[in-house]
Each structure stands twice: as C-alpha cells, then as structure tokens.
BAKE-525605 format. One line per 3 residues: number of its first residue (from 1); for each residue x, y, z of C-alpha. Coordinates in Angstrom, 3 decimals. Layout:
BEGIN
NUM = X/Y/Z; ...
This chain:
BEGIN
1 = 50.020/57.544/-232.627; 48.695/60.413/-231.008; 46.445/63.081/-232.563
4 = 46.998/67.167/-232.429; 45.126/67.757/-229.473; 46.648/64.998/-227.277
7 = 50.237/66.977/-227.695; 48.155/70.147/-226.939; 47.304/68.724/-223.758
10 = 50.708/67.199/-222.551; 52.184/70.654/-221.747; 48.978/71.584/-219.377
13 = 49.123/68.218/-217.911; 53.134/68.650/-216.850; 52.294/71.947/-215.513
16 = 49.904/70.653/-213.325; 52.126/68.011/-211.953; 54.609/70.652/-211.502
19 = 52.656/73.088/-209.473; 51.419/69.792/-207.269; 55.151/68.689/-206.580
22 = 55.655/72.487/-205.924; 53.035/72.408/-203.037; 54.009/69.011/-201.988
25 = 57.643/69.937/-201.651; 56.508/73.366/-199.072; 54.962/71.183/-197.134
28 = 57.461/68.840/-196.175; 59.712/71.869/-196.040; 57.650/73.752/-193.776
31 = 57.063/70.404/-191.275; 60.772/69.248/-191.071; 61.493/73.127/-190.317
34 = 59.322/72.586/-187.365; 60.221/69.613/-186.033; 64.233/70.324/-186.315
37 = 63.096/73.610/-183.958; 61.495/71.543/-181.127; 63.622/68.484/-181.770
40 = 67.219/69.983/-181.781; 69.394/69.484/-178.548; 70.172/73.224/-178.707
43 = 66.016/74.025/-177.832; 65.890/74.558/-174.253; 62.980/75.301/-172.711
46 = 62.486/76.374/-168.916; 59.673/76.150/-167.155; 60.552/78.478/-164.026
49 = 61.377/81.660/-166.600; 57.666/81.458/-168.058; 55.578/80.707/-164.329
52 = 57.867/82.133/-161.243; 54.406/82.789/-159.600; 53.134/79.733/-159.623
55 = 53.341/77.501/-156.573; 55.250/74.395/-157.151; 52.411/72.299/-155.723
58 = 50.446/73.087/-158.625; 53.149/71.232/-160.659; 53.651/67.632/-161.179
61 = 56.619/67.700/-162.384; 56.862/63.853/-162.677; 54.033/63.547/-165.037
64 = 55.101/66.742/-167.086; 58.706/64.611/-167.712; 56.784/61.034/-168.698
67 = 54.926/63.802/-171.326; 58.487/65.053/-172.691; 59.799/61.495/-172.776
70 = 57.110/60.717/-174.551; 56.933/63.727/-176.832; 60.806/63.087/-177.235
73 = 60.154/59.401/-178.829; 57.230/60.739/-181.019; 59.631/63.181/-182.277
76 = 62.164/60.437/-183.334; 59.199/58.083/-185.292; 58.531/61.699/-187.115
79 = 62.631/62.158/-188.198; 62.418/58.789/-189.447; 59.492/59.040/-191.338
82 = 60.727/62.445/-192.577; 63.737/60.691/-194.045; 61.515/57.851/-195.495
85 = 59.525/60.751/-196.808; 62.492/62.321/-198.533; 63.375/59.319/-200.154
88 = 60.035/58.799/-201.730; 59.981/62.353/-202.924; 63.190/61.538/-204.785
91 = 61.875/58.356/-206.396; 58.989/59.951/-207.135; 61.121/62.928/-209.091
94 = 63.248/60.469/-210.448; 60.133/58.266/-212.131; 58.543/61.777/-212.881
97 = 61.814/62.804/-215.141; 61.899/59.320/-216.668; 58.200/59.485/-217.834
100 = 58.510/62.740/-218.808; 61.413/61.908/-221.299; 59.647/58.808/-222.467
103 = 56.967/61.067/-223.695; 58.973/63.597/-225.401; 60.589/60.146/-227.336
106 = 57.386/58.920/-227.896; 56.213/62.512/-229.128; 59.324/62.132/-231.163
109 = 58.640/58.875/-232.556; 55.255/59.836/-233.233; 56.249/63.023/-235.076
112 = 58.413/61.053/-237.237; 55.719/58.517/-238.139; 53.612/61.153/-238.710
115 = 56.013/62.748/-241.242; 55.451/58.845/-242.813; 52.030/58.067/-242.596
118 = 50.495/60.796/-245.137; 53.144/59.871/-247.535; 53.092/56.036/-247.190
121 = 50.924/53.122/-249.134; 48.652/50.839/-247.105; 50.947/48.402/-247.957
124 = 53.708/50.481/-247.261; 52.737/51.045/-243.731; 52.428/47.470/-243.161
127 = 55.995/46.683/-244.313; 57.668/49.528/-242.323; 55.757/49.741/-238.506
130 = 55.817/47.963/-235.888; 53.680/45.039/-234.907; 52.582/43.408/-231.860
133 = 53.505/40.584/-230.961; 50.246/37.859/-230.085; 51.463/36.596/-226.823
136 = 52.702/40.156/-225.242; 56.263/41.181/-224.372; 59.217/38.703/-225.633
139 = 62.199/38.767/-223.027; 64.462/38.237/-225.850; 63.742/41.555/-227.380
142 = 62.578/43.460/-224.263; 59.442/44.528/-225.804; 55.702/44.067/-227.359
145 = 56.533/44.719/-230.620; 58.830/44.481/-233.247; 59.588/46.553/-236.011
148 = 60.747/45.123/-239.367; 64.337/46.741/-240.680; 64.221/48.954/-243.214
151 = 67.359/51.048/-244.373; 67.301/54.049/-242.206; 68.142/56.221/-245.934
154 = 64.875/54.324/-247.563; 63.096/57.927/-245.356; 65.138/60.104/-248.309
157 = 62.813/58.328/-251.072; 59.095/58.189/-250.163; 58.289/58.244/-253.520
160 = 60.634/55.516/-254.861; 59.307/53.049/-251.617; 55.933/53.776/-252.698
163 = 56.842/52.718/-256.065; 58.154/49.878/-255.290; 55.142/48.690/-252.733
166 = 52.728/49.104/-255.450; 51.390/45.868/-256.747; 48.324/43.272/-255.930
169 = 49.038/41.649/-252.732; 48.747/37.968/-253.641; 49.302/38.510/-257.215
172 = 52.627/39.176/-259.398; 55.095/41.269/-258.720; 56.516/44.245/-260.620
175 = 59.289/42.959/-262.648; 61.682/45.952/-261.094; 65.397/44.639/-260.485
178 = 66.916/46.848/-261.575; 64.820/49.960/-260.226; 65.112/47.684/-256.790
181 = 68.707/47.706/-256.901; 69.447/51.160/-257.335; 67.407/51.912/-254.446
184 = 70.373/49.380/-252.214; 73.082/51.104/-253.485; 71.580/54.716/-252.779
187 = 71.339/52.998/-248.748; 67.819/51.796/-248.939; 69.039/48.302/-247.876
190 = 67.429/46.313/-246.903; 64.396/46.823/-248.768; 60.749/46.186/-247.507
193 = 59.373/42.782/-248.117; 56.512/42.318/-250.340; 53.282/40.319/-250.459
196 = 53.547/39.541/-253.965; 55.119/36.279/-256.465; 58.143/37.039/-258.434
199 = 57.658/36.426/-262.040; 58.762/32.593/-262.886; 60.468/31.392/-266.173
202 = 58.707/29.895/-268.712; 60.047/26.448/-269.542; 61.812/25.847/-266.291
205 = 63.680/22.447/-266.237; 65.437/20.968/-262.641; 69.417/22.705/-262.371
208 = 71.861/19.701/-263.355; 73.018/17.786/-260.616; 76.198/18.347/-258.836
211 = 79.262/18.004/-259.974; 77.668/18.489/-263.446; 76.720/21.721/-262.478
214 = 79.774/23.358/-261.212; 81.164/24.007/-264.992; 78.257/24.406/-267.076
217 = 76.308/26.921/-268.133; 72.669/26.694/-267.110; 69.902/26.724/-269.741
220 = 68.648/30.018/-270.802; 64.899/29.084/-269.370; 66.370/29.058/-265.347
223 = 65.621/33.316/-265.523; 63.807/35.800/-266.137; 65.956/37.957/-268.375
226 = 63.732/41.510/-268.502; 66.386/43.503/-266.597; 69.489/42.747/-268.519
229 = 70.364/44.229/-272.185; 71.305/40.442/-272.862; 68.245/38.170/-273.414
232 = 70.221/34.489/-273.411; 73.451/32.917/-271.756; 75.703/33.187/-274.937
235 = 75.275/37.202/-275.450; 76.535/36.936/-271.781; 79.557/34.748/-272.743
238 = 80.110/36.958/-275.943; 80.416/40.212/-274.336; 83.904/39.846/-273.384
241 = 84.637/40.484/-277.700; 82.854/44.068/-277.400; 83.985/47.101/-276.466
244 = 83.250/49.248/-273.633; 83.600/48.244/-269.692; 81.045/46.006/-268.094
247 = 80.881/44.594/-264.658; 82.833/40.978/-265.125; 82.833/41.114/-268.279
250 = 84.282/37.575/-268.960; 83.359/35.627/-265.967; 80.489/34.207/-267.222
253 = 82.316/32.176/-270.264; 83.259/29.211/-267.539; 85.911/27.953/-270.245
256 = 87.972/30.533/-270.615; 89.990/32.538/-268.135; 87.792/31.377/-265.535
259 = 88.499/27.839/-265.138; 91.998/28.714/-264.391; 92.018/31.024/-261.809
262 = 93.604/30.309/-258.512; 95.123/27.019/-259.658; 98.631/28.347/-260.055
265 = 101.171/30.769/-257.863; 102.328/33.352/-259.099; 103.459/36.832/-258.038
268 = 99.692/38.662/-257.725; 98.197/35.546/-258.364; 98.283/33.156/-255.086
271 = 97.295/29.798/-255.302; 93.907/28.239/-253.447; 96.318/24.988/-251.940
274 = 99.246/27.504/-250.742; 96.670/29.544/-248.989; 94.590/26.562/-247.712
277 = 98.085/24.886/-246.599; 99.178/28.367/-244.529; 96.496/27.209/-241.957
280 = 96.429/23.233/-240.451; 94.446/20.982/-242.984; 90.673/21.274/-242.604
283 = 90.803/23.836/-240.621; 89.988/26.070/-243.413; 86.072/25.333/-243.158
286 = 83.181/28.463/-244.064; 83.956/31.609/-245.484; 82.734/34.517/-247.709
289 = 83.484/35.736/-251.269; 83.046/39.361/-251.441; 81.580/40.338/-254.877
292 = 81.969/37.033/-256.339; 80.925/37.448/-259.812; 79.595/34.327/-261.428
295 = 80.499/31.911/-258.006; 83.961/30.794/-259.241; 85.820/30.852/-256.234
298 = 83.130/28.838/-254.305; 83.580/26.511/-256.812; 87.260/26.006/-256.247
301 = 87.312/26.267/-252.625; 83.777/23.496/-252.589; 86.498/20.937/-254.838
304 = 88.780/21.550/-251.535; 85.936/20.708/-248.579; 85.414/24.380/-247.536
307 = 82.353/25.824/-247.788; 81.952/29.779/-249.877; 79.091/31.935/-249.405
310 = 79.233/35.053/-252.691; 77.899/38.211/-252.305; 77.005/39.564/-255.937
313 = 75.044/42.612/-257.373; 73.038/41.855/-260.855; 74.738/44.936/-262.499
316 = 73.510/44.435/-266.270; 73.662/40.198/-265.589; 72.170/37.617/-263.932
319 = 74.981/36.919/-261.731; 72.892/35.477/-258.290; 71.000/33.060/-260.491
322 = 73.851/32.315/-262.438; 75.672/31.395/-258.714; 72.626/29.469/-257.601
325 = 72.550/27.645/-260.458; 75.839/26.336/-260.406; 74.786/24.747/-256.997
328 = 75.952/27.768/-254.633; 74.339/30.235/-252.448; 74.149/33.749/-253.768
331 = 74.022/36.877/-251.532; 72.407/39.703/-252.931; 74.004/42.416/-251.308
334 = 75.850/45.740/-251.729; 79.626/46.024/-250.858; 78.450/48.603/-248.228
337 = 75.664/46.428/-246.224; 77.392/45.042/-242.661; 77.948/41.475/-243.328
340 = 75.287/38.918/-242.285; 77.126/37.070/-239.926; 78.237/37.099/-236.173
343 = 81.530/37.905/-235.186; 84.474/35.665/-234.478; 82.718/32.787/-237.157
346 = 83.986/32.361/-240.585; 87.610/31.276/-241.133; 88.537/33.173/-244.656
349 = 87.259/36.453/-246.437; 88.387/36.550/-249.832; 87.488/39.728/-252.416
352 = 88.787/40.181/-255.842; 88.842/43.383/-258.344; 85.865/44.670/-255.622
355 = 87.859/46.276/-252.623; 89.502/49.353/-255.060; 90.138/53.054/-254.775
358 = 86.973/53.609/-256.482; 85.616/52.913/-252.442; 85.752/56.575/-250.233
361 = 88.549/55.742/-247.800; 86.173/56.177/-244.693; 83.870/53.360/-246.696
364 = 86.652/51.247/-246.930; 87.661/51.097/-243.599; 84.482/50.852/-242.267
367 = 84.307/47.566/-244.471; 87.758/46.057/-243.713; 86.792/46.363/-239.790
370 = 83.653/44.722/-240.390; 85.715/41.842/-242.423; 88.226/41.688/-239.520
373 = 84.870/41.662/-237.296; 83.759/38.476/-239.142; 86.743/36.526/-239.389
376 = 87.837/34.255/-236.537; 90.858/34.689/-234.314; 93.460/32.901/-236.862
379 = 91.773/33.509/-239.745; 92.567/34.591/-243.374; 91.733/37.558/-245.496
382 = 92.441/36.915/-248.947; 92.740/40.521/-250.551; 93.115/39.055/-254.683
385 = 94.475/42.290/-256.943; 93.264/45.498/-254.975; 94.269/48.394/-257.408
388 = 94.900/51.553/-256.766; 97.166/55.063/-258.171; 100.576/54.691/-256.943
391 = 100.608/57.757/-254.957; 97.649/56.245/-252.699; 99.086/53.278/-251.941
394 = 101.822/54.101/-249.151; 99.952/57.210/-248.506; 96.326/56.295/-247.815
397 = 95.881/52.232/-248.055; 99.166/50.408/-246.444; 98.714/52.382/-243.112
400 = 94.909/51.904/-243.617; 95.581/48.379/-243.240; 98.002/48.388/-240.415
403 = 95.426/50.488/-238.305; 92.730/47.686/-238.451; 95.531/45.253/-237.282
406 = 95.717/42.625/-239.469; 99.123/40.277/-239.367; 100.513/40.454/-242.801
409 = 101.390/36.583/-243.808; 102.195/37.464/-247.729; 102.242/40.476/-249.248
412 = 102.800/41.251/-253.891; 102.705/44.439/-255.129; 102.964/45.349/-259.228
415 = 102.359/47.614/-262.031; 98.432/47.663/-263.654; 99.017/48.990/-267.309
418 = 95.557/47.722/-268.700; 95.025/51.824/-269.192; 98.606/52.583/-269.918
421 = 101.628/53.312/-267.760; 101.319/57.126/-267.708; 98.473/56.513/-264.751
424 = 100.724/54.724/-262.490; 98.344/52.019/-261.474; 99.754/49.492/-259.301
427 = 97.651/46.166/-257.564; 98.294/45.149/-254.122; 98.033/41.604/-253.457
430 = 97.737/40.199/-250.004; 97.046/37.600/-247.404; 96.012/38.739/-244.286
433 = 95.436/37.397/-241.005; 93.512/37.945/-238.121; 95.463/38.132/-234.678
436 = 95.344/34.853/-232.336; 94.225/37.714/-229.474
C-alpha cells in the first residue's frame, strides 16, 4: 500500500507525461504538415519561373530528375513511417489511459485498505488481505495473489470482526456461537477463519454406527452446550410442552411427529415415494434440504438411495451437531448465502416452514433463482407448507413463481388457523420442476 506522499506525487508525475505527449504530438504534427506540402501531387514546382537568365547549359537537367526521383521515393519511406508512427502514438495513448486507470483502482483499493488497516487486528489483517502466492501468477486465477472471501457487509462492523479475531493463535477459541452467528445473518458471511481450536466436549464417546444412528438421540457429551438456554438433549425434546415460539420446536423429539413425516399423501402433505416416483427410478440421486432442522428429511430420502445435504442455523439448539450426529452432513448457513454448489448439479431442492412471507419479496426471489440455478434441467423443487396472508398469495407469490419459470407438476393450497382464522393464513404446497431447456 502506498504512503501519503507517493499519491502526492502521482498527479506531478501524469502532468509530466502529459506535457511530453503534448510536445511529442507537435512534432509529428508539424513534420507530416511538411511533408504532405512537398509530397502532394498538387505541388508544382518550375524551374524556368525561378532562373529565366540562366543558360540552359548550366543545367543538367538529367541529373536534377534522378535527384527528384530519388527525393520522390524518400518521400514515400517517410509517409510510411509517418503512418507507422501514428499507430504507435495511439498504442502508446491507449497503454497510457490503461495505466493511468489502473492506478486510480489501485489508489482506490489502497484507500479502502487504508480505511481497514488502522482499525484491523494483526490477526485480522491476516484473515482479510491478500496473499501471494509462492510460485508467482496462477493461470487459473489470472493473478499473484489471492484474497480470502469475506462478506463484503463484515466492512459495516470493524468492531464486531475485531471481536471475534481476538484470541491466542494456537490456543482455544472464544466460545462465541452465538455472537458468530448474528454477525451471518447481519451479511457478514462468510466469516474470517481463525487460527485457534474450538472448545471439545468433555466425555466424548464415538457417534453410534449407522443405521443405529439415524433414530436416536445422541448422548449429551457429543457438544458443547454454552450457547443454548438448554444444557442436555431432553430439555431439547421437552420444549415442545412450553409455551412461547422457538425455532423447531419439536423436531428434536425423533419419536414423535417426526418419525412420520413424509411417509403418507395427503393434501399439503406429499409423500417422499410419490415424489421420488414423478421422476424415472434412481434418477433422483443428490440434493439439498433448505433449513433442515434436526436432518429428518435426509434421513428419509438416505432410506430411499438419494443422497441430502441440510442447511441449518443453531438458533437457541444444537441443530448442525445434532444433524452430524445422526450420520449426515450439516451446512451451517443462512437462508440468504448463494448456495455452495455449481449450477445445473443437484436433482431436488426441498424447504419446509423456511421459504415464508416473513422473507422481503426481492430476498425471496433472489433465492428461488438461485434454487432454480442449482437444480438440474428435469429436476424437482419440493416447496413443503410455504405460508403466507391470503391477500399475498395471488398477489405477490403465485406470479413470483411463474416469473422464475418453474413447470408446476403438483400444486395444494389450504387454510393455516394455528393463530386463528381472523388472519387468513393459507400454506401453499408445491412441486416444482425445472424446465428440460
């Protein structure tokens, strides 16, 4: 990064290579002026008018013609070096412009680091600015260094970054999960990495083995439990007796409501085999579950060959470990983040209770597009009881759906009275599909 005094100089140093192109630029000027006088075919020049006194013995005229001829040719090399000339002095202007905007980004970039780098931890620094790489410029990435990604709104909270980079590098790390995850959801995601261990449970024993572990509830020992309000598995599974609303608030008692889901069709409630059977067998492979809960639907869907990734949040719970621990991979992201995953690759999207009104509409769509971005040609987008006010739904979310262009394959609509009838609540439930082309 540059200091004070070298963007002091940059403005002197363009000004000089103006006034030098200035001069440079009269120059040529001034010679192809010159030369177009002598060399145009409407230049005449007449001996006889300028020496009608002179004998014409004095003259030889043969030589003075081999001299034109010659003088004629020279004349010709000149034009074409003029025009070679011409063309230089455009590159040249052209690479002049281009390094002169590099600068001003580089100015820029360096500006912006500098707003950074009086605010920022060592550590901080470390996580967040680019590095070069030990064997020079990759062709893959087009440069020498490489810049670790950061959520471009983790700038709007210095002070909450440095917070969370403070610790002994080597050592453990804050026990902050909570305070980490509030900084994702306010757009710092993803978060720097850290050089620091995670605090590890005491009295860990090995996860049961599979199937063992798809319906069973791990031991209380597999976590740390410092974030949550809950301190063991069965305050988890009790919860659903209290009052008040909490995230998923029954999905971690496995033998309850949740060992049922999905098995049966119903109205809202569509059944995993008449989904899986819409499509050929097996070719209903990969997929995603968008805020998962506790991993049930991977569950299901891993007793039918196809393979579920779930996204989860911890919001007052476990749930990632809890997912892991049941033998499936967790995703700790936000319902916001673009998914992980290249386009035109997994072969069903499913998302229950998550996708709902309480999303701004432009959020929404931007997240439906980036599901339909995911999701091969032919495949499925399981939208399980989207709710929403009754007034929105032909309004705002049904042509919503028809301008990201998915084919609709089934489509349930019905009344949500949980919170009474007066709010005219309905759910939307839906299978989608993505277009062949």
């Amino acid at each position: 990064m540059g200091s004070s005094e070298d963007h002091l100089r940059k403005p002197q140093k363009d000004s000089n290579i103006k006034s030098k192109l200035k001069i440079l630029l009269l120059v040529i000027t001034t010679n192809i002026l010159i030369i177009y006088l002598f060399a145009s075919p409407s230049f005449k020049f007449n001996l006889s008018d300028y020496t009608p006194n002179i004998p014409l013995p004095l003259w030889d005229f043969h030589a003075l013609h081999d001299e034109l001829n010659t003088t004629q040719s020279q004349l010709t090399i000149s034009n074409a070096r003029i025009t070679e000339l011409h063309r230089l002095l455009d590159t040249l202007l052209y690479e002049l412009a281009h390094i002169r905007e590099s600068d001003s980004d580089h100015a820029d970039q360096s500006t912006s680091s500098n707003d950074w780098s009086g605010h920022l931890t060592s550590e901080l620094k470390l996580a967040v600015n680019a590095h070069k790489f030990p064997l020079g410029r990759s062709p893959n990435t087009g440069t020498d260094e490489l810049y670790p990604p950061l959520g471009a709104a983790c700038r709007q909270y210095q002070d909450e970054l440095n917070q969370y980079m403070t610790y002994k590098v080597g050592g453990e790390c804050p026990v902050d999960d909570v305070f980490a995850q509030r900084l994702m959801l306010k757009g710092c995601e993803p978060l720097p990495r850290r050089r620091c261990h995670p605090k590890s449970p005491i009295g860990y024993v090995e996860p049961r083995p599979y199937p063992a572990s798809l319906w069973a509830t791990p031991p209380d020992t597999s976590i740390i439990w410092d974030p949550y309000t809950c301190k063991n598995y069965q305050c988890l599974i009790d919860r659903k007796n209290t009052k008040g609303f909490q995230d998923c608030k029954d999905c971690f008692d496995l033998h309850s409501r949740e060992i049922h889901r999905w098995l049966f069709d119903k109205g809202l409630d569509y059944g995993m085999d008449e989904v899986l059977h819409v499509k050929p067998p097996g070719t209903i492979r990969i997929g995603l579950d968008i805020g998962g809960g506790t991993g049930s639907f991977a569950v299901r869907m891993r007793e039918r060959n196809v393979t579920i990734i779930t996204s989860t949040m911890n919001f007052d719970g476990p749930f990632n470990s809890f997912i892991a621990s049941r033998g499936f991979i967790p995703m700790h992201i936000s319902i916001f983040h673009r998914l992980p995953f290249f386009e035109n690759t997994l072969d069903i999207v499913h998302s229950m209770h998550v996708l709902n009104n309480w999303i701004p509409d432009t959020m929404l769509e931007f997240t439906l597009y980036d599901i339909y971005r995911v999701l091969r040609p032919g495949g499925l987008f399981w939208l399980d009881r989207f709710f929403c006010a009754g007034s929105q739904l032909n309004t705002t979310y049904i042509p919503m759906f028809n301008r990201v262009g998915f084919n609709k394959l089934r489509w349930n609509t019905g009344r949500k009275l949980d919170r009474g009838i007066e709010l005219n609540e309905w759910y939307l439930s839906a299978l989608l599909e993505k277009p062949m082309t």
